[in-house]
Structure formats: C-alpha cells, structure tokens
C-alpha angles and dihedrals in degrees: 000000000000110000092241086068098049087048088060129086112246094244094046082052085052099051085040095055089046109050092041088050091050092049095044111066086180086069084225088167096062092099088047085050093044085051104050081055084084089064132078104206084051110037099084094052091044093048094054087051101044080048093052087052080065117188098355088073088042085092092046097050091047083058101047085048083085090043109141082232117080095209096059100039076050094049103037086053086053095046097051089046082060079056101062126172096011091058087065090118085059087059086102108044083038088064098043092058085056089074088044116116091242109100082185095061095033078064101050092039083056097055099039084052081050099047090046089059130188085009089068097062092106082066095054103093093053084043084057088055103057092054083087089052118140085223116085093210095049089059092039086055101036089050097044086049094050092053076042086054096049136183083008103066085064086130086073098057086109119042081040083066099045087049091065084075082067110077097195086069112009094105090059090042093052083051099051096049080053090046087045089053140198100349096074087064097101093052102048080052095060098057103046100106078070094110080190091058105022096099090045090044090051095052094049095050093052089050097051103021126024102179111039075048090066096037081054085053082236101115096087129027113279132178082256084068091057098092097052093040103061085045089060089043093050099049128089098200085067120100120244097245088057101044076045089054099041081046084050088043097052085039087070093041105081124239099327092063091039085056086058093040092057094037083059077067089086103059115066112223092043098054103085095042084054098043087050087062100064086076096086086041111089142199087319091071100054093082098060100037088050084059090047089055086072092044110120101240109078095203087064087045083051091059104036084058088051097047086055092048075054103053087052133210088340095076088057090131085077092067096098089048098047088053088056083055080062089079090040108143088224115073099214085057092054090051103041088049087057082039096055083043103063083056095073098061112204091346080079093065099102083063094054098102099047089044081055095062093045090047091057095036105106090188086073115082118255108254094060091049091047094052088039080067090054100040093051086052093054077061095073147149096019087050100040107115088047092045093056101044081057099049091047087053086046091054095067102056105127088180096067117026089188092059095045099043096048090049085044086063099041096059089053099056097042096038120020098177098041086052091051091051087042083057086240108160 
C-alpha cells in the first residue's frame, strides 16, 4: 500500500476514497480500494467504498476472490455480499470459493450468495453441501443464505430439516424452511415420526402451511407430541420461550404430560419453567403435585409448592399439605409453600392460624414471615378478628423491623381503629 495511505486515519482513507470516487466516473480507485483490503486498519473503510461503487467494482472483487492473499479473497467475497443484487455475475466465483480451504472465506462466500438472494440459486446445491462443514460459521452462513435464496432453494428442504437436529443452527434453519415456503411441506411431513425433530417440523408446518398442518394432526398438542416434547423441555440449547411453550404444550396434555412436567422438578433449571405450567392445569393436576411436596429432593417439594401457587384457589384442597411444608427442614420450602398459599386469596383461611405462628416465629427467615403477613391478609374478611390480633402482635417485634413494620402497616389499613387502641401509629 503506498505510504500516503498508511499515513492516513481509517476514517480520513475513507472520506478520501469517497470523494475522489464520486468525482472519477472512470472508477479509476478501485485498484487503491481492492488493495487496502489487505489491512486491517483500512479494509472496513475500503470495503464501504468499493460497495458504494456498486456493480462497477463487482469485476475487480471477482478478481481479487483468487488473490494470493486470504484477507483480501475474504474481503473481496464479503464486499460484494454488501453489494447485493448487483454482484449476481460473481455468483460463480462466489460458489467456487465455497469449496475453497479457507473456513474463513467459505464463510464469506456463504453470506455474500445470501445477500445477493434468488440470483444465487445456481449456488444451492454447494450451499447444501456445506451444511455438513466442520466449521460452525460455514453452516451458520450456508443455512442463513439458503432461507436469503428462497423458493428456490427448494433442493435443501431436507438436509435444512436434518440440520435442526444441530443446535448450533437449528433456529436459522427453521427460518429458512419457512423462507423456502410451502414446498417444503411433503418433506417435513415426512419426517414427522422423528420424536428429535417433530416440535421444530410442526412449527414450521403451521407457519408455512396451515392446512396441510392440521391434516398432519399437527396443528394442536397430541399424545403423539410427548415424546418431543419432553425432549424440548429437557434440552438446554434450547431457548426459554421454546422449553415455556413444550411445558405449555404437556400442560394441555392430561396426566401423562403432568407426569413429565413433575418429573422436570428435578432438574433445576427446569423446575420453575414446569411448575409455571400448571397454571393452565387445573384441578386434575392437585393430586399428583400433593404427592411430589413429601419427595426427597427439596428443590422438587419447592416446585411442586410453586406449581400449586400456579393452579390457584382451585387447588385449595393442598392447604393442609402446604402448612406441613411450614416445619420443612428446607427454608425455601418453607417460603414457596407461603408463597403458593397467598395465591389462593381467602381460600387460604383454614391455614390462618398456622400462618400466625410462622409469622411470629423468629426462628423463620424474613422474607416467609413477611409474606406470611401478606398471605394471612389475603384471608380476610372471615379471618379478620384472628388476623388482626396477629398483626398487632407482629407489630411489636423489636427483633425484625421488617416484620413489625410491615405488620405495623398492615393493621392500619385493615383496622383503623384496632390499630389506634394498639397505639399503632
């Protein structure tokens, strides 16, 4: 590069190249542009101007694609992806650098056949190809440019859908069956008995194809969707939003997809996700998760408790069972099962007097008396008399001034006048 250029910032190169190309029609800087591609405090700002030049550098940068040096064959494959449209004579050169030794440049090569779109369907089939790479990035790109192709890119349907077995790049490849559209239809049927696959493939169906989705049976959870679903549920690499819908999915599904759902206790992080679902359970799943509030793990008792916070008022008949949680030797347990409690509003009042004692044990951490307070409030008005007597006692903790002045608070708002002859003020 001529020392004037090296002398110069990146951003000042950048202004310079682009003031003289604007004043040179002959393009006469393209050779300058194709050769900062070589440095690296340089490249970027070449590569926006040589991208600005549009389709008159698109000769120049197929030629630079069989440079002796690997920055710029990298570079000059990614410029004319920025491109785009216009770059649809490098489509050739652009696929035979996919098969080049260079991950690094397969990888460029992938995204500027992407960026150039439908004019890049000549290149599927070695985009295909590359969805088997060693090289992470080189399947990311190849899948991401065969959604960018289209309808034309039908020939991938199926090794797309054997790729959502990747997940590294199962979400792009799930977007580009979509992208590719409905004719992919006959072979994500196909492939539905795939327990491994099944969640991903009917997704993708509904999305594409909502009819030949409900024909499929596809179109709403079945007990043919267990399996998968448990799978989903079960796997980390998953994102949160899909393991939430599978758990929504099993919640819908009777006592076979509860069963799934509580045995998810027992696996930490899927605990939570599983004991949300119950909200959508019902009275149907009570029975079982009062069994799973004696298993041995506490963190399964804890989420049992929470799935039956979940299910509401109408898992009332857990009261008793929550309040033997009281004495749990665990003291999450002892807090999720107050906090399950308060979730069932008044239907919580035969527990009032037990909620009272934990409320006033100061052996018991903070936050469960505290939301003790709260849950015994929810009680009202049956319990009142009882609830206030408690409060007031509450009040006049001088060990927790958390506890007391929360209770404080609670007395006046409920009883005024209670709270004025406790000399509550």
């Amino acid at each position: 590069m001529p020392l004037f250029l090296r002398l110069m910032t990146p951003t000042a190169l950048l202004c310079c190249f682009i003031g003289q190309i604007q004043a040179d029609s002959a393009v006469s800087r393209t050779g300058q542009l194709i050769e900062a591609l070589d440095d690296e405090n340089f490249r970027y700002g070449a590569s926006i101007a040589l991208a600005q030049l549009g389709e008159k550098a698109v000769p120049a940068l197929r030629k630079s694609l069989t440079s002796d040096t690997p920055d710029r064959r990298v570079w000059s494959a990614y410029t004319l992806g920025q491109i785009g449209a216009a770059s649809k004579s490098a489509v050739g050169d652009l696929t035979k650098a996919l098969g080049n030794a260079d991950s690094a440049l397969r990888a460029a090569a992938a995204q500027a056949l992407g960026k150039i779109g439908p004019c890049s369907a000549p290149s599927a089939g070695a985009l295909t190809d590359l969805l088997c790479d060693e090289n992470t990035e080189v399947r990311q790109r190849s899948t991401v440019a065969l959604g960018q192709i289209g309808p034309r890119a039908q020939q991938a349907a199926r090794q797309l859908i054997a790729a959502l077995k990747d997940s590294r790049i199962r979400q792009p490849a799930r977007i580009s069956l979509i992208q590719i559209g409905k004719s992919t239809a006959g072979a994500l049927q196909e492939s539905l008995d795939c327990d491994e696959l099944r969640f991903d493939i009917s997704a993708i169906l509904l999305e594409i194809d909502p009819c030949t989705a409900k024909q499929a049976g596809v179109d709403k959870p079945t007990l043919a969707d267990l399996k998968s679903l448990r799978l989903v549920l079960h796997d980390l690499t998953r994102s949160p939003q899909e393991r939430t819908t599978a758990a929504a999915a099993l919640a819908s599904l009777g006592r076979a997809g509860t069963a799934i759902l509580i045995g998810a206790f027992e696996e930490q992080p899927l605990a939570s996700t599983a004991a949300a679902a119950f909200a959508s359970v019902g009275p149907d799943g009570v029975a079982p998760l009062i069994d799973a509030l004696v298993h041995e793990q506490p963190g399964v008792r804890a989420a049992a408790a929470d799935a039956l916070g979940h299910i509401g008022p109408t898992a009332n008949e857990a009261v008793t069972h929550l309040v033997c949680l009281f004495q749990d030797s665990d003291h999450d347990v002892r807090y999720r099962a107050v906090l399950a409690l308060d979730a069932f509003g008044q239907k919580a009042s035969p527990a009032a007097a037990d909620l009272i004692e934990l409320m006033l044990d100061s052996n018991q951490r903070e936050p469960a008396r505290q939301w003790a307070i709260m849950t015994l409030v929810n009680t009202l008005p049956d319990t009142h008399d009882e609830v206030v007597a408690g409060l007031i006692k509450a009040s006049q903790d001088k060990g927790n001034y958390g506890v007391s002045s929360l209770a404080k608070s609670q007395v006046r708002k409920i009883d005024p006048e209670a709270a004025e002859a406790a000399g509550l003020r």
